[in-house]
C-alpha positions as CSV (number, residue, x, y, z in Angstrom):
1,X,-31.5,-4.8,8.7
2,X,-29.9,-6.4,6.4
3,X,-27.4,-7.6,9.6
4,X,-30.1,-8.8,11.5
5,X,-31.5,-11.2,8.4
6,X,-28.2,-12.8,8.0
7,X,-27.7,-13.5,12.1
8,X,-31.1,-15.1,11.7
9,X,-29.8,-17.2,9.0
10,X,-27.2,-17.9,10.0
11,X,-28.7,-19.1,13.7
12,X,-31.3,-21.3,11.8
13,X,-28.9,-23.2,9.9
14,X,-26.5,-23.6,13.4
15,X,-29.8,-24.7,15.4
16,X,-30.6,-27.2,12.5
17,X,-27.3,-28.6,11.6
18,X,-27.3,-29.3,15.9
19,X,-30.5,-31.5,15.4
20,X,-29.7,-33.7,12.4
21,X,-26.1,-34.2,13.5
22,X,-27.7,-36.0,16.8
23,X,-30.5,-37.5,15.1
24,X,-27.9,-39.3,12.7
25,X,-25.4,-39.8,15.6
26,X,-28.3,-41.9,17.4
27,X,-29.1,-43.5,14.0
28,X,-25.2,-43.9,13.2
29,X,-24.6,-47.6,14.4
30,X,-27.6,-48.9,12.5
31,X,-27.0,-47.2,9.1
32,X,-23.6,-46.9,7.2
33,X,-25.6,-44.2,5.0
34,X,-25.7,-42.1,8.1
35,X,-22.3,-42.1,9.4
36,X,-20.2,-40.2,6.6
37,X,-23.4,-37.6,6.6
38,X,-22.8,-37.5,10.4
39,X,-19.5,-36.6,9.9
40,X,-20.4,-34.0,7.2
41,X,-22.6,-32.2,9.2
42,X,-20.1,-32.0,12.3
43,X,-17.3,-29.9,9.6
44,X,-20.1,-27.9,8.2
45,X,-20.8,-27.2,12.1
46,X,-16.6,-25.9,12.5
47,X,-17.2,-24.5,9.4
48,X,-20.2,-22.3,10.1
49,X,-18.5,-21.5,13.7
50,X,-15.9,-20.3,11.9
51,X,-17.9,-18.1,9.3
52,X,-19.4,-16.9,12.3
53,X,-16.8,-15.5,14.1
54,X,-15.6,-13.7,10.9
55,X,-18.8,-12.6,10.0
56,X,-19.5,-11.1,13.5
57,X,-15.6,-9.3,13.3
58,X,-15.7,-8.1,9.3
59,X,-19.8,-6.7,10.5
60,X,-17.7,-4.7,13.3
61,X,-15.3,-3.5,10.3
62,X,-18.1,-2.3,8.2
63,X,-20.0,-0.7,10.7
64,X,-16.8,1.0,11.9
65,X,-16.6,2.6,8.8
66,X,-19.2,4.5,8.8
67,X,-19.2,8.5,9.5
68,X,-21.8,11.4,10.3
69,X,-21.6,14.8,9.3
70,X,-22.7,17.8,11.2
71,X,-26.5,17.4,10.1
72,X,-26.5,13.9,11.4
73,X,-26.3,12.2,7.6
74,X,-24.3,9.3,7.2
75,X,-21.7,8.5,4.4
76,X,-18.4,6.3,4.2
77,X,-15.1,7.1,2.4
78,X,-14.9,4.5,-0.4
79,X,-11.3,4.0,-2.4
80,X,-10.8,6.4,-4.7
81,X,-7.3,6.4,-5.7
82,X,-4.0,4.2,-5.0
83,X,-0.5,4.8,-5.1
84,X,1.9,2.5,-4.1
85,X,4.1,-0.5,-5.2
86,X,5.7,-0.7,-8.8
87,X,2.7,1.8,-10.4
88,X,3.4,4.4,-8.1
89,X,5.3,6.8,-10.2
90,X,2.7,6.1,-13.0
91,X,0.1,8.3,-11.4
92,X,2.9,11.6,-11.4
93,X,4.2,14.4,-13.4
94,X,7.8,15.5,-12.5
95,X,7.8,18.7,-11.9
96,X,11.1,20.3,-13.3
97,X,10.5,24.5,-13.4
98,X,12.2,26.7,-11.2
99,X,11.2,26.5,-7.4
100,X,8.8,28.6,-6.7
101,X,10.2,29.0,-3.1
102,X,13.3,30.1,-4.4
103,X,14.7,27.0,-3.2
104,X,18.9,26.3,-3.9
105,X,17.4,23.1,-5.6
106,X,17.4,21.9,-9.3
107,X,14.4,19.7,-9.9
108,X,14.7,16.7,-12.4
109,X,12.6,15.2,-15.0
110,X,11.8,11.4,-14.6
111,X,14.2,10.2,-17.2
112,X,17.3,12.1,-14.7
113,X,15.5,10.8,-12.0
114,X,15.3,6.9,-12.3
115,X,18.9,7.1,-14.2
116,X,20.4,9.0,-11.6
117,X,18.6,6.7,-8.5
118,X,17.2,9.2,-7.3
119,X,13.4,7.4,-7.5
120,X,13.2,3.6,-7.3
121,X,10.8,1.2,-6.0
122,X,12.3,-1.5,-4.1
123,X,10.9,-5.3,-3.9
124,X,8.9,-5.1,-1.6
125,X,6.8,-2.7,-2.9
126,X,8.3,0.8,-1.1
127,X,8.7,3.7,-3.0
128,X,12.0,5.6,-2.5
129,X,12.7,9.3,-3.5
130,X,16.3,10.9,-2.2
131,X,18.2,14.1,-3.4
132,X,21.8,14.0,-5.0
133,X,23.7,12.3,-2.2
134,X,27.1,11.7,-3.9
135,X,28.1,15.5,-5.8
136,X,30.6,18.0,-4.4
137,X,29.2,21.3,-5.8
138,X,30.9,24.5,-6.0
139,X,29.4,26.8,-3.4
140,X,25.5,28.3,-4.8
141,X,25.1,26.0,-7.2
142,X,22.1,24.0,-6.5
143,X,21.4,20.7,-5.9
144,X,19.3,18.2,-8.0
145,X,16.4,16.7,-5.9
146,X,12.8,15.5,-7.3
147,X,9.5,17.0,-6.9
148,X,6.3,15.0,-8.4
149,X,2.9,16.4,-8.5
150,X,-0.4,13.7,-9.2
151,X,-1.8,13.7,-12.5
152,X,-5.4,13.9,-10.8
153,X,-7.2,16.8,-9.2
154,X,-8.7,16.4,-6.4
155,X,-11.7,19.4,-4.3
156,X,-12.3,17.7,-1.1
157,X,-11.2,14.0,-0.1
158,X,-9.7,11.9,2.7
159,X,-5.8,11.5,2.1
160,X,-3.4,9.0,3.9
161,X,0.1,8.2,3.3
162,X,1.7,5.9,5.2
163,X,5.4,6.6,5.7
164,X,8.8,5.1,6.9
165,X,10.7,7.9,6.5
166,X,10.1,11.3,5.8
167,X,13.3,13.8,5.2
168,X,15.3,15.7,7.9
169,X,18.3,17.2,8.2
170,X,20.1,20.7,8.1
171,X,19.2,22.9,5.1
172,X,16.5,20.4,4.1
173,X,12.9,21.4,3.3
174,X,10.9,18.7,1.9
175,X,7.3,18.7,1.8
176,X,3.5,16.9,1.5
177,X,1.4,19.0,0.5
178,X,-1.5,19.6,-1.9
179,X,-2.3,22.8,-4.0
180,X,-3.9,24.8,-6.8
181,X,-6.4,27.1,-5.2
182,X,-5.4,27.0,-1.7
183,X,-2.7,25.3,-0.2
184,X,-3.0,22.4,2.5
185,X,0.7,21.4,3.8
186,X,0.2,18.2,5.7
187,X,3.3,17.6,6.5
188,X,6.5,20.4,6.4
189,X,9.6,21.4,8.1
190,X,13.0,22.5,8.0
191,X,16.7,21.4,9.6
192,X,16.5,19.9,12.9
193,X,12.8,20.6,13.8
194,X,11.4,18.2,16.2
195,X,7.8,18.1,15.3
196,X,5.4,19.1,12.5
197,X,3.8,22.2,11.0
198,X,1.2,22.0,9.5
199,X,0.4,24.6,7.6
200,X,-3.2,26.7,5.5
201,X,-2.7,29.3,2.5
202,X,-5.7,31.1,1.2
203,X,-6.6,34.0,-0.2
204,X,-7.9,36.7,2.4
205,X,-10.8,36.1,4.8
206,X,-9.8,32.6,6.4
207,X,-9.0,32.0,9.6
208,X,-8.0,29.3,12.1
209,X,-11.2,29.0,15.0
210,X,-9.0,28.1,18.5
211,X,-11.9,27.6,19.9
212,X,-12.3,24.3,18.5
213,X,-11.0,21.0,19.4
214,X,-7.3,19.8,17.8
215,X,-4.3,19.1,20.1
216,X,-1.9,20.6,18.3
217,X,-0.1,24.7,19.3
218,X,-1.2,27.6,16.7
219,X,2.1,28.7,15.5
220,X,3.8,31.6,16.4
221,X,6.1,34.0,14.1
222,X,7.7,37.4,13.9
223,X,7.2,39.4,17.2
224,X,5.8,36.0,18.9
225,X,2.1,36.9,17.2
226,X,0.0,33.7,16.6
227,X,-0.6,33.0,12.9
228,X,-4.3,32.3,12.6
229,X,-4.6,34.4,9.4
230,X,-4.9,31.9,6.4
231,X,-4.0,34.3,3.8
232,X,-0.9,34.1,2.2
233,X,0.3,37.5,-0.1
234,X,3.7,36.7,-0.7
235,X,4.5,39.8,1.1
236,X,3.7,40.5,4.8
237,X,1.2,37.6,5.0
238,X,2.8,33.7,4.9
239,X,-0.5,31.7,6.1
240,X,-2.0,30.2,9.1
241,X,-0.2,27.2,11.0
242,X,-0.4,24.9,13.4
243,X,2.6,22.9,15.2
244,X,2.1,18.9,16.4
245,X,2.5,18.5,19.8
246,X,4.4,15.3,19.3
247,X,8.5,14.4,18.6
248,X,6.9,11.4,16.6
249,X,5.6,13.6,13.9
250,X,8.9,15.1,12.3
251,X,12.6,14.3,11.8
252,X,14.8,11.7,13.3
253,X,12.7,10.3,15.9
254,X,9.6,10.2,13.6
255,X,11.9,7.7,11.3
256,X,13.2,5.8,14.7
257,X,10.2,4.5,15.5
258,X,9.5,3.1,12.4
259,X,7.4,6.5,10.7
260,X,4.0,6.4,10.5
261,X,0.5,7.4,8.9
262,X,-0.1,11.7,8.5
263,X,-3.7,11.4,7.2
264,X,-5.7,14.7,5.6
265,X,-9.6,14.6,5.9
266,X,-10.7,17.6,3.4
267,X,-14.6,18.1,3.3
268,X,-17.6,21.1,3.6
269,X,-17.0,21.1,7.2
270,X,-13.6,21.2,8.0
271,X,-9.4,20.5,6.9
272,X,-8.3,18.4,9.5
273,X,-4.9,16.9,9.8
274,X,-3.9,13.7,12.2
275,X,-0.3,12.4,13.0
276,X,-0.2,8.6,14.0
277,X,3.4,6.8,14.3
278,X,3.6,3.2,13.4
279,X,2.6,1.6,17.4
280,X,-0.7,3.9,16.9
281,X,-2.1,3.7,13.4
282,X,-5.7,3.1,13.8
283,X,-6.9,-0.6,12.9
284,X,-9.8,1.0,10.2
285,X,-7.2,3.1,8.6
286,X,-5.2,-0.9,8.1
287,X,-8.3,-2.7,7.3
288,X,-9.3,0.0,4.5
289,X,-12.8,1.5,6.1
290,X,-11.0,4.6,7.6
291,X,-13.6,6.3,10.3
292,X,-11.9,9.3,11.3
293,X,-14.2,10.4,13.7
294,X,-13.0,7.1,16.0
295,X,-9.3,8.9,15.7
296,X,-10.0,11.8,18.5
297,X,-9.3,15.5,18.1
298,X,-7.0,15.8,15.0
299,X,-3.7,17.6,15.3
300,X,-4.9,20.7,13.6
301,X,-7.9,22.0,12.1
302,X,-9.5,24.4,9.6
303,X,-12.7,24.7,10.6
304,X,-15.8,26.2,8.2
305,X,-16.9,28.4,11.2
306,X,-13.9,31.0,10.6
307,X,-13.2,29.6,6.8
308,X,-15.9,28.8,3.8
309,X,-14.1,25.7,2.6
310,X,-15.8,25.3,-0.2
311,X,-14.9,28.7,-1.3
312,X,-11.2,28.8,-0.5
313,X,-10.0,25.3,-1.3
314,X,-10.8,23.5,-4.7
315,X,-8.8,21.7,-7.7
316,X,-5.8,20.0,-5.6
317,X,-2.8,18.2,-6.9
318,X,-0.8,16.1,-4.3
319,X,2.9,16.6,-3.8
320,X,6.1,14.9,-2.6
321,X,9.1,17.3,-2.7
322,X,12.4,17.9,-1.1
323,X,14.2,21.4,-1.5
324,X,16.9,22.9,0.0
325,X,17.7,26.8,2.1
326,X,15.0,29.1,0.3
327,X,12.2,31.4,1.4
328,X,12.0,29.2,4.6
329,X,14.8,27.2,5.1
330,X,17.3,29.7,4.3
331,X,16.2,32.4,6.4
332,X,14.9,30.8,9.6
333,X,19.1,29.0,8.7
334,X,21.1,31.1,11.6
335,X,18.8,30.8,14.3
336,X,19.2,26.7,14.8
337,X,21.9,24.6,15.9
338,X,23.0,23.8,12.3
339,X,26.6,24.6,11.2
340,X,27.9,27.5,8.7
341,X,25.8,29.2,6.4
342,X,22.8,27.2,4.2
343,X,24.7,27.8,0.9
344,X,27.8,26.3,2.7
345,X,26.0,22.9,4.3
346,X,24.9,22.5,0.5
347,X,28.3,21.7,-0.9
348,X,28.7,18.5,0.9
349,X,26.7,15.7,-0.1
350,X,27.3,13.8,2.9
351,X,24.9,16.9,4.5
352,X,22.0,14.5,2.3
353,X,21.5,10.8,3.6
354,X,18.9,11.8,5.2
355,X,16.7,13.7,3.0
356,X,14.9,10.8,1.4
357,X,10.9,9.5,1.6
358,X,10.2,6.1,2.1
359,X,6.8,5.5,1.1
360,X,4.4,2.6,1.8
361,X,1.3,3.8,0.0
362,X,-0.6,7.1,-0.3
363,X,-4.5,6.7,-0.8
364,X,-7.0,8.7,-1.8
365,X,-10.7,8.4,-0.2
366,X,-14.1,10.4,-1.7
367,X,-17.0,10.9,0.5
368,X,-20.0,8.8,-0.5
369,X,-23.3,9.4,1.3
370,X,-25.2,6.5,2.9
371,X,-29.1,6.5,2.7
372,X,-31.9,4.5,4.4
373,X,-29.9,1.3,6.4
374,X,-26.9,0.8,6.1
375,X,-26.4,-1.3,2.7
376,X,-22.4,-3.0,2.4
377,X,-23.3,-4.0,-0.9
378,X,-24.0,-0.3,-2.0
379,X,-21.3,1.1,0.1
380,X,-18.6,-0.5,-1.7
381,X,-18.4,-3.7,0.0
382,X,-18.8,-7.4,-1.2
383,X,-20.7,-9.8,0.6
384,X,-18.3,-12.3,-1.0
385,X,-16.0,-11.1,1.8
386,X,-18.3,-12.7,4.5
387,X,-18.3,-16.2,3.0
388,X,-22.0,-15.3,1.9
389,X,-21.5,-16.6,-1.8
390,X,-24.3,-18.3,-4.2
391,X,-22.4,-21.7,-3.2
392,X,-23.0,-21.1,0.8
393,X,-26.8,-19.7,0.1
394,X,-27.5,-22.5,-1.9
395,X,-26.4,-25.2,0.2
396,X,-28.4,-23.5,3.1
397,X,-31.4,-23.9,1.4
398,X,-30.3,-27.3,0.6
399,X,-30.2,-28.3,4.0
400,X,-32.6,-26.7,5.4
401,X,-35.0,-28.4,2.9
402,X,-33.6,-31.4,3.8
403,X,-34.2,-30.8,7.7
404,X,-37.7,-29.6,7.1
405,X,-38.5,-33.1,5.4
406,X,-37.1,-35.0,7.9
């Protein structure tokens, strides 16, 4: 509605500033008064075309941005949260206990960190975290590395980092991934793995549905049996996964082609993960109204039908890490292509230049609900933004009076 009264408007004031610019054109030679408003009116016309065309593409923006849940309800995701550029370590705790994954890693507070240069922001706003890369260590002893955890909680939320690099590499295991009750790993992996895993770990009663759509492979593990079940024991049990189908998504060719966007949609209906590298990042995920039901089938998926999100997953902190061998990496260690042992490939730091993150932004969007037509004003948006300012309003009416008396 709204929409419809400003094309109107907009049209009136075109159709009008036509008329008067001829009428004065005609008049022009007999009436010095009438040639500088002649030319006036023709740049308001270029301006207006202009405005326009804007208008018509930032309507297209807006409109993209808005999403439907199951019941047919509409609701955008409005900026919650940003991280990025010279604040970015502002909104993070340093996480410096033991690894709970029984990692061959010694994590650092932020002091050790920035003196160390082991987190940095460089000048063009890109935010760096990297292991120890120049100490020989005596074999077992671990290596420092940084693991940072928001200072926010987050249940439910639409998540997207945007990434030039992501770490790789033999005996590496780094990590994004949020957790507290539940665990959602958006992106994981280990050594010289090609593509992603995404991974689920609950408490019992939560499983992956294949039966809905995501292009991504359920993972397979021990005796080739698919891991659908979500729960995660710390004994026989290690969660439900899913694998990307793309070489973009992990590891040296993910960082090749210049990275890329993972981004995390995490609401009442479903945990679903996409994978875009840098060629294919939607245009609503750069403009800032991310729509991700214009993305396609997601990599992977949590569904509710198999898993009651709302009572499996609630009071998230997001987290960047990198670790090294551990409950993963150093037991899955002998069956890749990687030389030695893991405790070996740790004494060389050389082994390390490429277990960094390079890290544009990471964004955090929360699901407001849109009522009755579609309102930009009380979605977030500002009308400023389509040259629709007290100024232009005013001088519309100003004209148009001035073409209604004429």
């Amino acid at each position: 509605m709204l929409q419809a009264h400003i094309y109107r408007s907009y049209l009136y004031l075109f159709v009008g500033a036509s008329l008067l610019s001829h009428v004065l054109a005609v008049n022009a030679e007999r009436s010095s008064f009438a040639q500088p408003i002649a030319r006036g009116i023709a740049s308001l016309r270029g301006i207006m075309s202009r405005q326009e065309s804007n208008k018509s593409h930032k309507f297209k923006r807006q409109m993209r941005g808005i999403n439907y849940n199951k019941n047919g309800s509409a609701f955008v995701w409005l900026p919650q949260d940003s991280y990025e550029g010279k604040n970015f370590f502002e909104g993070f705790n340093f996480f410096t206990a033991p690894d709970p994954t029984h990692g061959l890693v010694k994590y650092v507070d932020r002091e050790v960190a920035q003196r160390k240069n082991y987190t940095w922001v460089e000048d063009d706003g890109t935010v760096r975290i990297v292991a120890d890369m120049n100490s020989w260590l005596p074999y077992n002893t671990p290596r420092e590395s940084v693991r940072i955890t928001t200072k926010k909680l987050y249940t439910t939320g639409l998540f997207i980092v945007d990434l030039n690099r992501a770490p790789y590499g033999c005996a590496v295991w780094p990590a994004f991934w949020t957790t507290s009750f539940g665990e959602i790993d958006v992106l994981e992996g280990v050594h010289d793995q090609q593509t992603n895993r995404m991974a689920w770990h609950t408490k019992a009663g939560c499983f992956i549905n294949k039966n809905v759509s995501f292009t991504g492979t359920v993972s397979k593990g021990g005796s080739n049996q698919e891991l659908v079940d979500c729960e995660s024991n710390g004994y026989s049990k290690g969660g439900c996964s899913i694998t990307d189908w793309s070489k973009a998504s992990y590891g040296e060719y993910f960082e090749s082609q210049g990275g890329g966007v993972l981004a995390m949609k995490w609401d009442e209906n479903d945990i679903s993960i996409w994978s875009f590298f840098r060629a294919a990042i939607p245009d609503d995920i750069k403009e800032g109204v991310p729509t991700p039901a214009s993305w396609g089938p997601p990599s992977a998926k949590l569904d509710s039908s198999n898993c009651d999100i709302k009572n499996y997953f609630s009071n998230h902190t997001a987290i960047f890490n990198i670790t090294f061998c551990g409950d993963w990496a150093g037991n899955t260690y002998s069956t890749t292509q990687c030389p030695g042992t893991c405790v070996e490939r740790m004494m060389d730091p050389a082994n390390f230049v490429n277990a960094t993150w390079s890290i544009n932004s990471f964004k955090v969007y929360k699901k407001q609900p849109v009522n009755g037509d579609f309102n930009p004003t009380s979605a977030g948006f500002n009308l400023r933004g389509h040259g629709l300012d007290g100024t232009t309003l005013l001088g519309a009416s100003v004209l148009a009076g001035g073409m209604l008396a004429l």
